[in-house]
PQR file of N, CA, C, O and H, with PARSE charges and radii, in Angstrom:
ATOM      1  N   UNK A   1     361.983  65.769 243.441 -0.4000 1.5000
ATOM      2  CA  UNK A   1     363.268  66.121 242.875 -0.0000 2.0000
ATOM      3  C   UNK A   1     363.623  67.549 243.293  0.5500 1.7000
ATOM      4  O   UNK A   1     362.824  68.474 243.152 -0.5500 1.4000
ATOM      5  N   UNK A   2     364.934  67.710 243.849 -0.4000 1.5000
ATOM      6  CA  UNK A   2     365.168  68.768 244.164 -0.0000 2.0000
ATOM      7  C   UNK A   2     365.166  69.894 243.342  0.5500 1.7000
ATOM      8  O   UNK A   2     364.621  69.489 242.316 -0.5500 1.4000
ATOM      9  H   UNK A   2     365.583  66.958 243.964  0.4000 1.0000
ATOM     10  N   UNK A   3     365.485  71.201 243.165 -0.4000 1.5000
ATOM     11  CA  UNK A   3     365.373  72.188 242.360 -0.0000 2.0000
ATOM     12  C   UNK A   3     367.228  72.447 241.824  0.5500 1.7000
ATOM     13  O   UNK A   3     367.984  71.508 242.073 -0.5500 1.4000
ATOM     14  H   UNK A   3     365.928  71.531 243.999  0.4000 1.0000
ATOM     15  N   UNK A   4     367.540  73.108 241.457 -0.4000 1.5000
ATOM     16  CA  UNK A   4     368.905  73.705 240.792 -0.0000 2.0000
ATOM     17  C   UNK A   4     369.520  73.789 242.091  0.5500 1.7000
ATOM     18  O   UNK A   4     370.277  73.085 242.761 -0.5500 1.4000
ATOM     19  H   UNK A   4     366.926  73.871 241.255  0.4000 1.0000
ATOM     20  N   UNK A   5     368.829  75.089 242.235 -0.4000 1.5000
ATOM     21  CA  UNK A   5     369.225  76.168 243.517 -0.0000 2.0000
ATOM     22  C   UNK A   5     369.376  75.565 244.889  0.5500 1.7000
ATOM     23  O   UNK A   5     370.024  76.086 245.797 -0.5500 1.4000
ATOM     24  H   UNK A   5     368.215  75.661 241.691  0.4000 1.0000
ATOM     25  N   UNK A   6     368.727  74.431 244.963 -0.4000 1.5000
ATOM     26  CA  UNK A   6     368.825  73.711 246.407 -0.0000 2.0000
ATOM     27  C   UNK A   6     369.609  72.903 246.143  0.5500 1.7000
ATOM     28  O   UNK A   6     370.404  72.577 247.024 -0.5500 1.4000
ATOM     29  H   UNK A   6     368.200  74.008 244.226  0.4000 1.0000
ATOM     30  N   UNK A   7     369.673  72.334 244.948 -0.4000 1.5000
ATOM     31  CA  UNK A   7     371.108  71.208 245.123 -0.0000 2.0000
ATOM     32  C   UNK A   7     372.431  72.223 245.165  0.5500 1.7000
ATOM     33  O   UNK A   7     373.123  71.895 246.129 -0.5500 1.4000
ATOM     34  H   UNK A   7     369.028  72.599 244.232  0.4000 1.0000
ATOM     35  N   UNK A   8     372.858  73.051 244.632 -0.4000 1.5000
ATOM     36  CA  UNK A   8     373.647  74.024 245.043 -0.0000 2.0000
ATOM     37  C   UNK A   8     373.979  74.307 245.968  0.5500 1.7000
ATOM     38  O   UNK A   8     375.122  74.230 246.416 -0.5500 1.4000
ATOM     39  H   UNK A   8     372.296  73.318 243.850  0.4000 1.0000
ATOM     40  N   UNK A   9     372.479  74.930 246.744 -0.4000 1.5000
ATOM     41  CA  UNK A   9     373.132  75.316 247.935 -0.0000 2.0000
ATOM     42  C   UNK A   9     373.183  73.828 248.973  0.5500 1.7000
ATOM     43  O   UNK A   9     373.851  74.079 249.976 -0.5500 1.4000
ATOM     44  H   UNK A   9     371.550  74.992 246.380  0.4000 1.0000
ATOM     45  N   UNK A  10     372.903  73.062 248.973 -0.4000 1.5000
ATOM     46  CA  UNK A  10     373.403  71.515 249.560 -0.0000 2.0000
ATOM     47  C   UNK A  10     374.947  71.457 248.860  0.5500 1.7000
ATOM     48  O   UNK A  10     375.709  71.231 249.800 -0.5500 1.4000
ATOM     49  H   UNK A  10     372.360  72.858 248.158  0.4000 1.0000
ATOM     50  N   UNK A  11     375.390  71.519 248.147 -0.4000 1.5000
ATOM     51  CA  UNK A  11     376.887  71.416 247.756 -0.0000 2.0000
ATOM     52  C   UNK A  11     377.796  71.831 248.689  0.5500 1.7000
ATOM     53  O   UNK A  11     378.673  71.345 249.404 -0.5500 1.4000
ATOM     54  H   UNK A  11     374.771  71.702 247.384  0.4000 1.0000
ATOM     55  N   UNK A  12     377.067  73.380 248.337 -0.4000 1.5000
ATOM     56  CA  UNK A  12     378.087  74.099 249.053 -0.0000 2.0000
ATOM     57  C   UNK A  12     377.780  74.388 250.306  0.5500 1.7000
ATOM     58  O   UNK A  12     378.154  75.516 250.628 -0.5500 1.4000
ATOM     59  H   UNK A  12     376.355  73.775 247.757  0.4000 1.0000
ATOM     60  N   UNK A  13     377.107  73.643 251.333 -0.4000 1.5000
ATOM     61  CA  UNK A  13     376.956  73.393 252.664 -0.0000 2.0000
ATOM     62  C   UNK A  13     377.560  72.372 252.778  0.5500 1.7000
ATOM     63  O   UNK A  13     378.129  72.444 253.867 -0.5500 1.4000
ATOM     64  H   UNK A  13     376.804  72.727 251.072  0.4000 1.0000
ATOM     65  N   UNK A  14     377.863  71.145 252.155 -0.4000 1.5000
ATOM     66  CA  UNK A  14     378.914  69.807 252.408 -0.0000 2.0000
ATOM     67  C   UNK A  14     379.939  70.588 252.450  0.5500 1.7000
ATOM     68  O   UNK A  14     380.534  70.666 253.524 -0.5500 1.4000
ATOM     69  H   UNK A  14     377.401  71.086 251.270  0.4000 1.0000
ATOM     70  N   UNK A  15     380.383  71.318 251.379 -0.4000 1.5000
ATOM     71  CA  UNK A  15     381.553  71.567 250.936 -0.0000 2.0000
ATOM     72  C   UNK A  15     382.252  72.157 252.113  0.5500 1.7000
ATOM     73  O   UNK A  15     383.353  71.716 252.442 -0.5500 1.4000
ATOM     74  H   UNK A  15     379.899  71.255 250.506  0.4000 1.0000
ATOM     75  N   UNK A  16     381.503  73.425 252.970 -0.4000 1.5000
ATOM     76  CA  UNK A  16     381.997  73.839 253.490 -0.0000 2.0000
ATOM     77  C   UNK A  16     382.196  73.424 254.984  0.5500 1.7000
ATOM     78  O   UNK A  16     383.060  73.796 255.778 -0.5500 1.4000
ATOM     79  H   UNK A  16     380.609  73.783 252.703  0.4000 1.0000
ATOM     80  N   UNK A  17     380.989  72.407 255.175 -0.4000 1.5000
ATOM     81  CA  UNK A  17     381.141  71.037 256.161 -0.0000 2.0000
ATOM     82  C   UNK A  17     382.484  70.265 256.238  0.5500 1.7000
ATOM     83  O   UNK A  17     383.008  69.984 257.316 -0.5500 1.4000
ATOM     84  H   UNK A  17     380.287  72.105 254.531  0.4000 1.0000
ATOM     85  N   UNK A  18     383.056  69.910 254.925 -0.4000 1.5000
ATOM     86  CA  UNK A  18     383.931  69.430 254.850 -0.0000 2.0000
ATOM     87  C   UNK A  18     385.206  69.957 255.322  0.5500 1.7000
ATOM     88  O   UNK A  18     386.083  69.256 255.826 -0.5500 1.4000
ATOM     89  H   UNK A  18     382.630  70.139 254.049  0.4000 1.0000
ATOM     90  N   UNK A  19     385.295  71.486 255.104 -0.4000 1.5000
ATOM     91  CA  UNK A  19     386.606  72.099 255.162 -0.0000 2.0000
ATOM     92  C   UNK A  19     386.621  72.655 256.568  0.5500 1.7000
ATOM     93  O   UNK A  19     387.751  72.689 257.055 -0.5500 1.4000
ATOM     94  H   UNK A  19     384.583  72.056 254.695  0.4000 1.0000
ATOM     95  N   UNK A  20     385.512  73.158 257.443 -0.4000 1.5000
ATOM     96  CA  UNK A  20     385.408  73.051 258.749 -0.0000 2.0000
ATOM     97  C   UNK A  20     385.884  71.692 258.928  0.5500 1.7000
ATOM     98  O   UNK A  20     387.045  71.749 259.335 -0.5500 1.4000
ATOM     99  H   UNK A  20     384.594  73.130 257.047  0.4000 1.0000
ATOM    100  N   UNK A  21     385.478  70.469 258.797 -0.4000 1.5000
ATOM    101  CA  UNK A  21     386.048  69.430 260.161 -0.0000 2.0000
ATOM    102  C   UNK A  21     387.155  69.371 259.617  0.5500 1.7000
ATOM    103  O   UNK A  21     387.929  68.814 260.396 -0.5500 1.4000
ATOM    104  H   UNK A  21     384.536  70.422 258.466  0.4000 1.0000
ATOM    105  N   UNK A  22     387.875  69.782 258.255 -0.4000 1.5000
ATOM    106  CA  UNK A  22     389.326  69.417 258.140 -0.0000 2.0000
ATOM    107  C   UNK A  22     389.920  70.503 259.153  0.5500 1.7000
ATOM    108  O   UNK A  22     391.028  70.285 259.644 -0.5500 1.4000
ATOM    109  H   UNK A  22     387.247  70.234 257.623  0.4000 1.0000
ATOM    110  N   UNK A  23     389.295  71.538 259.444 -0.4000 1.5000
ATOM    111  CA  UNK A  23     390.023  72.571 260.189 -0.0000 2.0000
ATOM    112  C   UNK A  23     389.663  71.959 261.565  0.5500 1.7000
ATOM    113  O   UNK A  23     390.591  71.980 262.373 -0.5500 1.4000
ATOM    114  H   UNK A  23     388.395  71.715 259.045  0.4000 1.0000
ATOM    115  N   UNK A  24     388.693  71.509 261.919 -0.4000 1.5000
ATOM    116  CA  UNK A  24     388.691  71.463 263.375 -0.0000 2.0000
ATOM    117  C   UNK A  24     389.753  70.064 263.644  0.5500 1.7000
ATOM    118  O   UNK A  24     390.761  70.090 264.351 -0.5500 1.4000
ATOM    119  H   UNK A  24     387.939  71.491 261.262  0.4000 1.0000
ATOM    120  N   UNK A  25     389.362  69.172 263.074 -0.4000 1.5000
ATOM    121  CA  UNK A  25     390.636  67.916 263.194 -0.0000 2.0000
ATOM    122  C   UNK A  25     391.949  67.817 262.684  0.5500 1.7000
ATOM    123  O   UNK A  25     392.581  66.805 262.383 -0.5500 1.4000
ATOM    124  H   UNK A  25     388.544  69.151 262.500  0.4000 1.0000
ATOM    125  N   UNK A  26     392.335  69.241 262.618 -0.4000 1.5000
ATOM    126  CA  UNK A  26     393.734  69.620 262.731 -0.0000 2.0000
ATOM    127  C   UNK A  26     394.462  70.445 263.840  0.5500 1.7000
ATOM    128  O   UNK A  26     395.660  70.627 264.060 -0.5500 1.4000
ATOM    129  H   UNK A  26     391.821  70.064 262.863  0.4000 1.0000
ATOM    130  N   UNK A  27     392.899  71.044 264.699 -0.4000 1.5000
ATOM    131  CA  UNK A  27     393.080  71.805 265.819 -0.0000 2.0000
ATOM    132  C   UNK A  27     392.788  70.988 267.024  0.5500 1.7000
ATOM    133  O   UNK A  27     393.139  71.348 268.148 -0.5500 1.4000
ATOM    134  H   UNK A  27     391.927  70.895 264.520  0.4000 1.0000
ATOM    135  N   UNK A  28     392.206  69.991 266.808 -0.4000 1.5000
ATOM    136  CA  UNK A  28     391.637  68.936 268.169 -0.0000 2.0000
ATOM    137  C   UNK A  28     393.151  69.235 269.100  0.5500 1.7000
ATOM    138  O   UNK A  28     394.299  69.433 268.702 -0.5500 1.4000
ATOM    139  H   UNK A  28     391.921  69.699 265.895  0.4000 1.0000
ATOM    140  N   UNK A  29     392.749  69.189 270.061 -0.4000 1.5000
ATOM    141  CA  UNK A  29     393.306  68.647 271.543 -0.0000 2.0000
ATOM    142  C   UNK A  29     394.205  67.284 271.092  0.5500 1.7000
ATOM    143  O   UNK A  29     395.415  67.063 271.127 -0.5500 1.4000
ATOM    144  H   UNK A  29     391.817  69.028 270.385  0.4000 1.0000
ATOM    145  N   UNK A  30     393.203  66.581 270.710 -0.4000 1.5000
ATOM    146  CA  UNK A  30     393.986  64.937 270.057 -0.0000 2.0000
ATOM    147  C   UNK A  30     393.998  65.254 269.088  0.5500 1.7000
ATOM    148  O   UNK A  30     392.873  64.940 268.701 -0.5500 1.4000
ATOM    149  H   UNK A  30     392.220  66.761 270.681  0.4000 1.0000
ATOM    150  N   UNK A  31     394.628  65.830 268.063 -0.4000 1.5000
ATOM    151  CA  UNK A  31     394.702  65.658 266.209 -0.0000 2.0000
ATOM    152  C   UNK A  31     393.888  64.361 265.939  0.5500 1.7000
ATOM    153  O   UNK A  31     394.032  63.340 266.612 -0.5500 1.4000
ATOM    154  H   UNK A  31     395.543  66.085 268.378  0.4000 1.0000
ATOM    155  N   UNK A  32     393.126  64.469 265.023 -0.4000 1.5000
ATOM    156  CA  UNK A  32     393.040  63.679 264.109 -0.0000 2.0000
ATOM    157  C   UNK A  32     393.400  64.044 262.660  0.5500 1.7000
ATOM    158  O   UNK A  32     392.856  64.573 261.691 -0.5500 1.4000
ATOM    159  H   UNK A  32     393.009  65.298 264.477  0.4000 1.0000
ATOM    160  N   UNK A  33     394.357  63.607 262.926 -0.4000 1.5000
ATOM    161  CA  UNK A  33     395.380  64.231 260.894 -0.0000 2.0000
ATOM    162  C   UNK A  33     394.725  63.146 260.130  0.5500 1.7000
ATOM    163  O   UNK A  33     394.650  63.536 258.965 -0.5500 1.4000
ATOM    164  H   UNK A  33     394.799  63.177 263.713  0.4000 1.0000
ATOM    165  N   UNK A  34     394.169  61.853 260.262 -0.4000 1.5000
ATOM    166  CA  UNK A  34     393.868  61.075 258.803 -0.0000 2.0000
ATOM    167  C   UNK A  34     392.701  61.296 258.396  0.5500 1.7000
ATOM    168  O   UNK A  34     392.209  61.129 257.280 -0.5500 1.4000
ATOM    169  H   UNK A  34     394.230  61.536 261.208  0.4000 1.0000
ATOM    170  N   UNK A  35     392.026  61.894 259.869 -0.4000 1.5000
ATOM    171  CA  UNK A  35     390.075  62.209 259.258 -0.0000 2.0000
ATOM    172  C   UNK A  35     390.111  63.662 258.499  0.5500 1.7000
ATOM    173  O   UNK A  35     389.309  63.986 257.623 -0.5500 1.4000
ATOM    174  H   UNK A  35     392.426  62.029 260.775  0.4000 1.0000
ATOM    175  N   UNK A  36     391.138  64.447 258.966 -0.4000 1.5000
ATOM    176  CA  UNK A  36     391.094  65.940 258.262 -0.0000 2.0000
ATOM    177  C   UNK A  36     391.948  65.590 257.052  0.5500 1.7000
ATOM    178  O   UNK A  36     391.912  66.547 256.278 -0.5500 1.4000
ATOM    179  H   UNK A  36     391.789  64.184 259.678  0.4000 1.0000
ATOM    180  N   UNK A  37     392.774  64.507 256.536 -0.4000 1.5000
ATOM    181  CA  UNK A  37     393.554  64.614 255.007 -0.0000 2.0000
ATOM    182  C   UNK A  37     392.263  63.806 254.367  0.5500 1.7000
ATOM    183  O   UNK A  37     391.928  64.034 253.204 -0.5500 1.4000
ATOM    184  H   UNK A  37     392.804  63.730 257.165  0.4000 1.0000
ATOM    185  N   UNK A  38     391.616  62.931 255.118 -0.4000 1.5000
ATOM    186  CA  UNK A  38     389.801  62.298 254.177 -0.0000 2.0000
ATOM    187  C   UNK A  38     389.419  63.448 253.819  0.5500 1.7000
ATOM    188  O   UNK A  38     389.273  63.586 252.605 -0.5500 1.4000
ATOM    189  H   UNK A  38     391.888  62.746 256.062  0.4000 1.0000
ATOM    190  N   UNK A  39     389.208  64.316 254.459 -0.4000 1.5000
ATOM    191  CA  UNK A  39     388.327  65.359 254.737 -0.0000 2.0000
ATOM    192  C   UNK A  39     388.868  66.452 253.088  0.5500 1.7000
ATOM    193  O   UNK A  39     388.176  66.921 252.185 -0.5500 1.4000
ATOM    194  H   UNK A  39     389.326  64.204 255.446  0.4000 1.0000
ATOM    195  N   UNK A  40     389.747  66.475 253.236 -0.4000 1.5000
ATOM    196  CA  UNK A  40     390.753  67.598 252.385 -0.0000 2.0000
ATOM    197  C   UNK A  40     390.480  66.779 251.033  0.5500 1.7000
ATOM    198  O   UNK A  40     389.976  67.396 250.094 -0.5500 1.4000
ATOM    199  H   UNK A  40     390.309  66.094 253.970  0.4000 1.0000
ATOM    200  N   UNK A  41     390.753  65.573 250.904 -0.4000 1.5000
ATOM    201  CA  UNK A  41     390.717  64.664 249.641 -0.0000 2.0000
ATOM    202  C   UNK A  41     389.427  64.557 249.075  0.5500 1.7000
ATOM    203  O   UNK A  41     389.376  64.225 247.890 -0.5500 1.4000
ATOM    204  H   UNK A  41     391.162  65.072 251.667  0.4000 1.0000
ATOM    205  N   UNK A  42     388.443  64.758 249.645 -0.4000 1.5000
ATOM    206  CA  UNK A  42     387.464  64.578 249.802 -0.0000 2.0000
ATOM    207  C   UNK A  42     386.664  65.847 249.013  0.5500 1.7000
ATOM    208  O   UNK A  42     385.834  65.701 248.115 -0.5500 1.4000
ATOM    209  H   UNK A  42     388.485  65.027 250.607  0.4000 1.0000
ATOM    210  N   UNK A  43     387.296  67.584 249.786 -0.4000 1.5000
ATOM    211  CA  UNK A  43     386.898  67.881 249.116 -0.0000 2.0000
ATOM    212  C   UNK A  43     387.659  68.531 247.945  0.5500 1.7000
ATOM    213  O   UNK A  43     387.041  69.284 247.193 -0.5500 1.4000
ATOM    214  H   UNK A  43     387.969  67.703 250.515  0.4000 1.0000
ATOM    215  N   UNK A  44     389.157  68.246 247.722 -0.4000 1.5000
ATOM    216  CA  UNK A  44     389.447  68.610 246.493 -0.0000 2.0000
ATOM    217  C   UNK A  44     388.643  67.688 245.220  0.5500 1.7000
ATOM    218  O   UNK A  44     388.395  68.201 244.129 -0.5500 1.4000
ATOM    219  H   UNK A  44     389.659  67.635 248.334  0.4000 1.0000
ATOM    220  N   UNK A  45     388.271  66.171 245.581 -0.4000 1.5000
ATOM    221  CA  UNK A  45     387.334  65.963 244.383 -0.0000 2.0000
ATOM    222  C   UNK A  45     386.268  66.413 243.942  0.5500 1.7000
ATOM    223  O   UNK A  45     385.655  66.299 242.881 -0.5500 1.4000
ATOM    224  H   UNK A  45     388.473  65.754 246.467  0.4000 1.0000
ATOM    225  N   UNK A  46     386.070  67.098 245.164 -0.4000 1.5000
ATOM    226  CA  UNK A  46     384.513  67.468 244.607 -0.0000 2.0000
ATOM    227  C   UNK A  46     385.031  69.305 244.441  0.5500 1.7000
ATOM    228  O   UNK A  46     384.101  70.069 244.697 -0.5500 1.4000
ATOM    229  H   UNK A  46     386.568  67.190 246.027  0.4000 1.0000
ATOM    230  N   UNK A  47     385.446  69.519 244.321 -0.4000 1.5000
ATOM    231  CA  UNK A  47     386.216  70.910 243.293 -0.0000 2.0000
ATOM    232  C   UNK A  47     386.898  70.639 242.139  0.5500 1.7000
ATOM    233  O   UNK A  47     387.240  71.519 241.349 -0.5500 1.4000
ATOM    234  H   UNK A  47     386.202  68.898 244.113  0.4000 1.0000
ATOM    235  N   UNK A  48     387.165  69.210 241.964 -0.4000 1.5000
ATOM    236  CA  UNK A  48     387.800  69.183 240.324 -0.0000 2.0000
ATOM    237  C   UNK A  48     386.857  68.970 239.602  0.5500 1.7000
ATOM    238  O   UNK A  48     386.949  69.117 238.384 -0.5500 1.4000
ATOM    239  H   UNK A  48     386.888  68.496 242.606  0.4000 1.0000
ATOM    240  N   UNK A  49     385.750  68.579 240.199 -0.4000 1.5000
ATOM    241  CA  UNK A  49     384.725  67.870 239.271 -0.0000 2.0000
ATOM    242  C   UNK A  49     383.827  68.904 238.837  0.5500 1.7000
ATOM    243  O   UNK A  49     382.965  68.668 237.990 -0.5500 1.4000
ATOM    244  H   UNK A  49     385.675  68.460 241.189  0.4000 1.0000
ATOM    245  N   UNK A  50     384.015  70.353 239.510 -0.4000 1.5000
ATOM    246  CA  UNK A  50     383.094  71.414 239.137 -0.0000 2.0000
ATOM    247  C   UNK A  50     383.782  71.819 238.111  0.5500 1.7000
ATOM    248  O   UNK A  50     385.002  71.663 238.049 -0.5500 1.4000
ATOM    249  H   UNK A  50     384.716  70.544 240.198  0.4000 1.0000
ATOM    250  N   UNK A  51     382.650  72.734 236.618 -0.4000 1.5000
ATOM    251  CA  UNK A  51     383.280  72.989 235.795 -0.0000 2.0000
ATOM    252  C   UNK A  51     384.027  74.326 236.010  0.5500 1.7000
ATOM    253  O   UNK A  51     383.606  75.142 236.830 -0.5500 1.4000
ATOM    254  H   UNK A  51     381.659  72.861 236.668  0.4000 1.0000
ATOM    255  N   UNK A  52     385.241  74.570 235.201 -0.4000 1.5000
ATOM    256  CA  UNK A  52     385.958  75.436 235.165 -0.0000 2.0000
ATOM    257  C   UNK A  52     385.007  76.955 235.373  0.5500 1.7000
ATOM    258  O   UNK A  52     383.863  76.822 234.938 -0.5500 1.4000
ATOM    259  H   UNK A  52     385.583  73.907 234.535  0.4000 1.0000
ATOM    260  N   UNK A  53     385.250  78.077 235.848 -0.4000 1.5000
ATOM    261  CA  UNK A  53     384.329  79.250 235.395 -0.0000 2.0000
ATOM    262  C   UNK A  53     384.834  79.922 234.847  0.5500 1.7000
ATOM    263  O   UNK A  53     386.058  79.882 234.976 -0.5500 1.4000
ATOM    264  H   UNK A  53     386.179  78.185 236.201  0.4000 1.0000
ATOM    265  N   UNK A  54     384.415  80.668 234.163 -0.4000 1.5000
ATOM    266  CA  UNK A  54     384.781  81.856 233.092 -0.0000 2.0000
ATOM    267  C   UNK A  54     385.266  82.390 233.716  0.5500 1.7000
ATOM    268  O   UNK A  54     384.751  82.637 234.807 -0.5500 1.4000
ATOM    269  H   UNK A  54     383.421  80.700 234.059  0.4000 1.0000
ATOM    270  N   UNK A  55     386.645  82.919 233.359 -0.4000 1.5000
ATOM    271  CA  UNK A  55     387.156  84.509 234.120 -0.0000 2.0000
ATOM    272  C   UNK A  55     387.043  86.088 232.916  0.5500 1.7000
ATOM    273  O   UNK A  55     387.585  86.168 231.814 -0.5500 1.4000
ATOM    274  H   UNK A  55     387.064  82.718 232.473  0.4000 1.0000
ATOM    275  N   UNK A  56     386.421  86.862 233.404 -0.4000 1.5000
ATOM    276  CA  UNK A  56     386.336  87.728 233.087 -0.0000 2.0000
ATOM    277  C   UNK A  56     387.733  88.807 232.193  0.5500 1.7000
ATOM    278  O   UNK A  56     388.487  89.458 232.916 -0.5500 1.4000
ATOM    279  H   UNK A  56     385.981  86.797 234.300  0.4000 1.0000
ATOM    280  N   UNK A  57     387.827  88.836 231.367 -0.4000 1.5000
ATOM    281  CA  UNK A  57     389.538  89.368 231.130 -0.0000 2.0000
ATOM    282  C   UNK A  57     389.458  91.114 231.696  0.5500 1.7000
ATOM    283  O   UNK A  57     390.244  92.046 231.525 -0.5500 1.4000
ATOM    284  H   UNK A  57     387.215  88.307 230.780  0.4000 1.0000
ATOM    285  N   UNK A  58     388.419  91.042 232.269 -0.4000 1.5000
ATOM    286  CA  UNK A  58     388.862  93.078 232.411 -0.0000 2.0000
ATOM    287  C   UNK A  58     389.055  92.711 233.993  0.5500 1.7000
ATOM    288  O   UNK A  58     389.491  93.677 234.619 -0.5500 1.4000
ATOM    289  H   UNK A  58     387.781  90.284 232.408  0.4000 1.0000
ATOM    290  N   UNK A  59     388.850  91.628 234.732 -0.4000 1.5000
ATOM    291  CA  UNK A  59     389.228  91.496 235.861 -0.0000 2.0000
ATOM    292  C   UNK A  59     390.592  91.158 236.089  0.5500 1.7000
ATOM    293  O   UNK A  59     391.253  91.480 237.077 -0.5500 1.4000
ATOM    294  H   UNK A  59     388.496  90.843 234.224  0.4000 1.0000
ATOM    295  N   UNK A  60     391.106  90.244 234.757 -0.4000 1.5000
ATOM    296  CA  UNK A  60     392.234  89.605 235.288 -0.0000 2.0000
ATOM    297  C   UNK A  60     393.537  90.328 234.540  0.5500 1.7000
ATOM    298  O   UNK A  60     394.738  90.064 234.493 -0.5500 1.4000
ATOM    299  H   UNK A  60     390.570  89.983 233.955  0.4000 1.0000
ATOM    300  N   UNK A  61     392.932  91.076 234.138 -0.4000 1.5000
ATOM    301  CA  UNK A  61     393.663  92.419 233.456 -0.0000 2.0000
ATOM    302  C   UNK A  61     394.673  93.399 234.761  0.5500 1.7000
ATOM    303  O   UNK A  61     395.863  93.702 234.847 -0.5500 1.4000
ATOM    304  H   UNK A  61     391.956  91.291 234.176  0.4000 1.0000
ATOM    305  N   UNK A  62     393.285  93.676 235.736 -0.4000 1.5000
ATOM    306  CA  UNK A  62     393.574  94.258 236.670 -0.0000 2.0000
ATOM    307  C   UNK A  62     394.662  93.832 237.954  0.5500 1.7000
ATOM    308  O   UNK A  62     395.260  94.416 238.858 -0.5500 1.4000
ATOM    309  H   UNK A  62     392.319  93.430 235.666  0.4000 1.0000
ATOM    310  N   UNK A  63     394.505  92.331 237.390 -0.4000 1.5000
ATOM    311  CA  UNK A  63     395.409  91.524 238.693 -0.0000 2.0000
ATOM    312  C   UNK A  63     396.851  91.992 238.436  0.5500 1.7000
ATOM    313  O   UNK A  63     397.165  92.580 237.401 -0.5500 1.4000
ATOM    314  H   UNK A  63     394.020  91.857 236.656  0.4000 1.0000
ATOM    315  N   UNK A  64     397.704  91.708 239.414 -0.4000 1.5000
ATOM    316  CA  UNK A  64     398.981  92.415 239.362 -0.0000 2.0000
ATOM    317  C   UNK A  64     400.119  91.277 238.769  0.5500 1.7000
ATOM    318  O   UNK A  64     401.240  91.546 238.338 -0.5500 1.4000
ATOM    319  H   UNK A  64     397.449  91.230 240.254  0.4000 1.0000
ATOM    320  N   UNK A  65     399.431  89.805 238.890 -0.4000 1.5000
ATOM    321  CA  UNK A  65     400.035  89.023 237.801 -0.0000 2.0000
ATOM    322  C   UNK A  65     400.169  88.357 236.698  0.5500 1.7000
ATOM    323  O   UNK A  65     401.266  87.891 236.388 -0.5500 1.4000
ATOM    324  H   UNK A  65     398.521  89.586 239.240  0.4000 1.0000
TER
END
């Protein structure tokens, strides 16, 4: 069984797997636009499904909106 920390960082190596080939199969020579909107759909589910994080209020204090 994996540990915390390694399933984590496996997440967020898909994750960012994911958003590279949406970028590269929007830049292809040949587009592929339906494998990069899989790609995009793909990983907005797996960002809704993470829980919300705390925001700090002395940070968002500082924001300008």
């Amino acid at each position: 069984m994996a540990s915390i920390a390694r399933k984590q960082s496996l997440s967020r190596f898909s994750s960012e797997l994911l958003d590279e080939l949406s970028y590269c199969c929007q830049l292809a020579a040949n587009p592929r636009l339906r494998l990069a909107e899989l790609a995009d759909e793909l990983l907005y589910e797996r960002q809704s499904q993470l829980p919300e994080q705390v925001k700090d209020p002395e940070i968002l204090a500082l924001l300008p909106y």
